[in-house]
C-alpha positions in Angstrom: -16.7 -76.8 104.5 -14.3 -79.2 103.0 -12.4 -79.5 105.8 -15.1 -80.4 108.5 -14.2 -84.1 108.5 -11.0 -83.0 109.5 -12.5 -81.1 112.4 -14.3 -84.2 113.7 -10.8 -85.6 114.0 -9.4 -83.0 115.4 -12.3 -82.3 118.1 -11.9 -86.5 119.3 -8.4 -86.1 119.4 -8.0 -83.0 121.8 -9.8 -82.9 124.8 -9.5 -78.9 125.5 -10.9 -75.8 124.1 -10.9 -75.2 120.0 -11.2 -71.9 118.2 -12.2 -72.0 114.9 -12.4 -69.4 112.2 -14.5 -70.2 109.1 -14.1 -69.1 106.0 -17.5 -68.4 104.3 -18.5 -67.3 100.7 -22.2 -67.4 102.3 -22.2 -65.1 104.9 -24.8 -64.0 106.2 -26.6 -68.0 105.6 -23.3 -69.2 107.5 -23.8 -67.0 110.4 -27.5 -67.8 110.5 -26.0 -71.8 111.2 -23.5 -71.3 113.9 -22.1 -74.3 115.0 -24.2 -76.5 112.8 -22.2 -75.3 109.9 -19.9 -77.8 111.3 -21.7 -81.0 111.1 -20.7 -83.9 109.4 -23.5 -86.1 107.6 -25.7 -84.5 110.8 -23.6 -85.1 113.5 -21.8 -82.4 115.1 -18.6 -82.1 116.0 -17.1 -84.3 119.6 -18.0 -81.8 122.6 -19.3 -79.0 120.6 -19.9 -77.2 123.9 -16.0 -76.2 124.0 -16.0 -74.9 120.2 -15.7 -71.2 120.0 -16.5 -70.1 116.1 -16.1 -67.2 114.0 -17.4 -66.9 110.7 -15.3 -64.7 108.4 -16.6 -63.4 105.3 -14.7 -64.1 101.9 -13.9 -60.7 100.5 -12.3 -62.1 97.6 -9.2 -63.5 100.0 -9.1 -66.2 97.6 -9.0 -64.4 93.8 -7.5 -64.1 91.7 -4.8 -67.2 92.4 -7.2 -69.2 94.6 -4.8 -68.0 97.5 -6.1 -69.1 101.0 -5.7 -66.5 104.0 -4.3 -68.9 106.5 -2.6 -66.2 108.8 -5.5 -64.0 108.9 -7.9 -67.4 109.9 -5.1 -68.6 112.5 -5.3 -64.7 114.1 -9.1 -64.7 113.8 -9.8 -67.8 115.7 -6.7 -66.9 118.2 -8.5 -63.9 119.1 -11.8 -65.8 119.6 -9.9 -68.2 121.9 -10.5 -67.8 125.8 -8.0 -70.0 127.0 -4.6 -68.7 128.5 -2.3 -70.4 126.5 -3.1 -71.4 122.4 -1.6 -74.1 120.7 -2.3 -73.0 117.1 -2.4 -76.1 114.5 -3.8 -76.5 110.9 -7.7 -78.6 110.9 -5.9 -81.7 109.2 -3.4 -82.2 112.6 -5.1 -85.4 114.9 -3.5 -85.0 118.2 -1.9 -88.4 119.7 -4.2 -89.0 122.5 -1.9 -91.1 125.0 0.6 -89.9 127.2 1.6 -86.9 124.9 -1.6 -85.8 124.9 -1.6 -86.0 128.6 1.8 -84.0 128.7 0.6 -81.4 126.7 -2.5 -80.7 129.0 -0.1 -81.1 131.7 2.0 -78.3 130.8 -0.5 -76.0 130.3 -1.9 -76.4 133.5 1.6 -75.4 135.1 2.4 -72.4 137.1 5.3 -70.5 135.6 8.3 -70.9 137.2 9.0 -68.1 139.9 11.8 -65.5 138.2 15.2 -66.2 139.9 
């Protein structure tokens, strides 16, 4: 929940598809929000219609040493992802929206190349 102003920037900086794992130590109340457990101060998050979520229980992942289960998150919301190709960043990356941003899209849009 810390993180969710991160998301915001995240979501108006990338114009595709997000997958998002959440890690909740209120289950079965996070569940019950969906997607508005990502709102900030009431807003939700840019384009929430292309935001797939899972909520993922904290089974003590982060006892005893307050460690954080990043790899199991990232593999949680990769397998909640759709799309056909994943670019897997951390909630706190904003994505340059100019030409890179244009590049990127463009080369997932590319047909492989045929094999020689």
């Amino acid at each position: 929940a810390d993180r969710v102003g991160s998301l915001h920037r995240l979501a108006a900086s990338w114009p595709g598809m997000l997958s998002i794992a959440f890690l909740s130590a209120a289950f079965e109340r996070d569940v019950g929000l969906g997607v508005r457990l990502l709102h900030l101060d009431g807003r939700p998050p840019p384009l929430p219609a292309r935001l797939a979520l899972t909520v993922v229980r904290n089974e003590g992942y982060t006892s005893p040493h307050n460690r954080f289960p990043f790899n199991m998150l990232r593999n949680r919301a990769v397998a909640g992802c759709e799309a056909g190709a994943v670019l897997v960043v951390d909630v706190d990356f904003v994505l340059y929206a100019g030409r890179a941003g244009d590049s990127v899209q463009g080369a997932l849009r590319r047909e492989p190349s045929p094999s020689p």
